[in-house]
C-alpha positions in Angstrom: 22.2 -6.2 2.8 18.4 -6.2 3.6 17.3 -6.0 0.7 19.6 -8.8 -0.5 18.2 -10.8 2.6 14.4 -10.0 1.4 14.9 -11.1 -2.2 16.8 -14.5 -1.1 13.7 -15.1 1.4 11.6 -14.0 -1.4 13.3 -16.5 -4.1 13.2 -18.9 -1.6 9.3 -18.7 -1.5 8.7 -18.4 -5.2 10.7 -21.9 -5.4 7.7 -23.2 -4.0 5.6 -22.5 -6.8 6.3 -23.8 -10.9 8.8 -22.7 -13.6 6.3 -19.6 -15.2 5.9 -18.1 -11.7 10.0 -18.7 -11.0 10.9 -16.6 -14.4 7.9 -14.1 -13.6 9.3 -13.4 -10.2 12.9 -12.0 -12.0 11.2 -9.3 -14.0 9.2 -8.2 -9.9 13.3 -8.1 -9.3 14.6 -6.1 -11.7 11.6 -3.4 -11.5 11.9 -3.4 -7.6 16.0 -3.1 -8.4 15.3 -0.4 -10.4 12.2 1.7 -8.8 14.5 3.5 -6.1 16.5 5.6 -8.9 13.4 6.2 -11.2 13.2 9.7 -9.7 16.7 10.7 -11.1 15.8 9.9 -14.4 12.3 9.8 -15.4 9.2 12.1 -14.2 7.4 8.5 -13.9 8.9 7.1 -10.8 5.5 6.1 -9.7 4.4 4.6 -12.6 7.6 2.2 -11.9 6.4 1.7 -8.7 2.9 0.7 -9.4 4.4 -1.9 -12.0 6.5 -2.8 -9.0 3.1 -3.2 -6.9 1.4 -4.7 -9.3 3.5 -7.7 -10.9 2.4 -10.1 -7.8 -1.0 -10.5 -9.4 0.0 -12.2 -12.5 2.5 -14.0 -10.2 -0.4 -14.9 -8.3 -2.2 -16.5 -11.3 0.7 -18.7 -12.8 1.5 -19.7 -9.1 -2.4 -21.2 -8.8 -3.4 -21.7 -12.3 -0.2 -21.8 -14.6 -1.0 -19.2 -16.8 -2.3 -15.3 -16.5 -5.4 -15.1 -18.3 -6.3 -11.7 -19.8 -8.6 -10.2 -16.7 -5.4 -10.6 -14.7 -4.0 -8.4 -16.5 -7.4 -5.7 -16.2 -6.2 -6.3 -12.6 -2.8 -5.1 -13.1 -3.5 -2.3 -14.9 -6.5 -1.0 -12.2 -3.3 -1.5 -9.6 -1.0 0.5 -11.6 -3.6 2.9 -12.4 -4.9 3.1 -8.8 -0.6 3.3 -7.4 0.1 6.0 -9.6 -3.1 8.2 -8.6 -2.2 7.9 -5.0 1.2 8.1 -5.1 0.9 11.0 -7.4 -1.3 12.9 -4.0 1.9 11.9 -1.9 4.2 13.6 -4.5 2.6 16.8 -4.8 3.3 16.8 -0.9 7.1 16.9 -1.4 6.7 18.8 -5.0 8.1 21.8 -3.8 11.4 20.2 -2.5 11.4 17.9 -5.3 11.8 20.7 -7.9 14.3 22.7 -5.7 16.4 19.0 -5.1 16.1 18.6 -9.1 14.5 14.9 -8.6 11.3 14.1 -11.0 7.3 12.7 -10.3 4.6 12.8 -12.0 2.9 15.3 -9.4 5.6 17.5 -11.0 5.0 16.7 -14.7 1.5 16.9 -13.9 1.6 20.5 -13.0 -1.9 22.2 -12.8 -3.4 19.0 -14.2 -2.3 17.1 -11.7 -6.1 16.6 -10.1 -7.7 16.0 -13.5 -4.6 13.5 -14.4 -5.8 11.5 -10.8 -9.2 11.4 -11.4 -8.8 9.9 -14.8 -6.1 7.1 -13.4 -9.0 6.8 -10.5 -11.6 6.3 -13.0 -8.9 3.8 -14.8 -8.9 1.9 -11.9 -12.5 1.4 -11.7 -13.8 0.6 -15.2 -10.8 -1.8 -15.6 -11.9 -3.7 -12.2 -15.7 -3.5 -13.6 -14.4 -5.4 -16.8 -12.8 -7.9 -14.8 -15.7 -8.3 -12.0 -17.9 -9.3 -15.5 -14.9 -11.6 -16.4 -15.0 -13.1 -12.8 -18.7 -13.0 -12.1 -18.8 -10.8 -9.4 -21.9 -9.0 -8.2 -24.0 -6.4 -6.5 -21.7 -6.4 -3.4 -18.3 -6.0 -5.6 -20.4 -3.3 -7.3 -21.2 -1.7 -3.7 -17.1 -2.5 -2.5 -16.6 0.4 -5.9 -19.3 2.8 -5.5 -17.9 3.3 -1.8 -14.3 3.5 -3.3 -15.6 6.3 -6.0 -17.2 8.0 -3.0 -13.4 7.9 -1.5 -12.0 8.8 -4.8 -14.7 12.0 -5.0 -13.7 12.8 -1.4 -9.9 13.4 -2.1 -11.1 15.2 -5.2 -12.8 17.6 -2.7 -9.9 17.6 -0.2 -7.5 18.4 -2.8 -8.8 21.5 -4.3 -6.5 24.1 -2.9 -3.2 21.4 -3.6 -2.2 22.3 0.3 0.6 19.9 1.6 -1.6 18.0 4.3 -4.8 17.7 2.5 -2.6 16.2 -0.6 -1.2 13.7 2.3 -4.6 13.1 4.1 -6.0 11.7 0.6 -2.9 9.7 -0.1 -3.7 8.1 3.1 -7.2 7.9 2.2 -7.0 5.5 -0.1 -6.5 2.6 2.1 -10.4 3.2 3.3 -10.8 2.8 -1.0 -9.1 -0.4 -0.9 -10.6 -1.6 2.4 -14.4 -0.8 0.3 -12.8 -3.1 -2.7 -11.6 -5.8 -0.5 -14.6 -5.8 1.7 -17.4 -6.1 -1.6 -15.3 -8.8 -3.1 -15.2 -11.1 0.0 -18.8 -10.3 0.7 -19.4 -11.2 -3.1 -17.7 -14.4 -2.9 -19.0 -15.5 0.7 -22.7 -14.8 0.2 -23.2 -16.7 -3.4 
């Protein structure tokens, strides 16, 4: 019944906006309908829910333009990246009861790769928001908000190297101070032109 309640508030909202956004927010539905029984079925649950996390941005861009123009979509990928690399640090906390429960993540189809995997999805994230900082004009402060976040990144790298339970759940939470770095560079960017 919540969730019913959330997407009726939700739809409610979204009437607000045009027609593109409207259709756009049905496929946000159907992957958010569908994220919750990924583990059963796919070793990819978390790539479901970065698309899940992600699909506000092109929202975002039909809402206020009309139309997603192709950096949007360097932004949805760097989210999806980004989702699955962190998320995939939360699941190797719970891989251990995952495999003995017989439900799926990428932490466990990883396996011993699963650092090397995150560091690639990490680095990903970062060349696909360089691309679209050039598309958008962003400068030396955007550039500073990611050298701090690769700095995060190279921190849970570190933290990580034994795969122990609470260091895997310490950089999952880490990534928040990534994200704060981001958000912080691209307002200074913005503000001090």
């Amino acid at each position: 019944m919540f969730f019913a309640v959330l997407v009726l508030a939700s739809f409610a909202l979204v009437l607000c906006t045009n027609a593109t956004t409207v259709w756009l927010s049905f496929g946000g539905l159907l992957i958010a309908f569908c994220y919750p029984f990924m583990k059963r079925y796919t070793h990819y649950p978390q790539v479901v829910l970065g698309a899940a996390f992600s699909w506000g941005m092109p929202m975002a861009f039909t809402a206020e333009t009309g139309h997603v123009p192709s950096a949007a979509w360097l932004l949805y990928l760097a989210n999806l990246a980004w989702t699955v690399a962190y998320d995939t640090y939360y699941a190797m906390t719970d891989r251990d009861d995952d495999l003995r429960i017989g439900v799926k993540s990428t932490a466990i189809l990883f396996g011993n790769s699963d650092r090397l995997i995150i560091a690639i999805l990490q680095g990903l994230m970062v060349a696909c928001l360089l691309l679209a900082g050039v598309r958008f004009g962003l400068g030396g402060w955007f550039h500073l908000g990611i050298a701090v976040a690769v700095g995060c990144f190279a921190w849970q790298s570190w933290k990580t190297r034994t795969r122990e339970r609470m260091a895997c759940f310490e950089a999952f939470l880490h990534n928040h101070w990534a994200g704060l770095a981001i958000f912080v560079g691209l307002v200074l960017d913005y503000a001090l032109r």
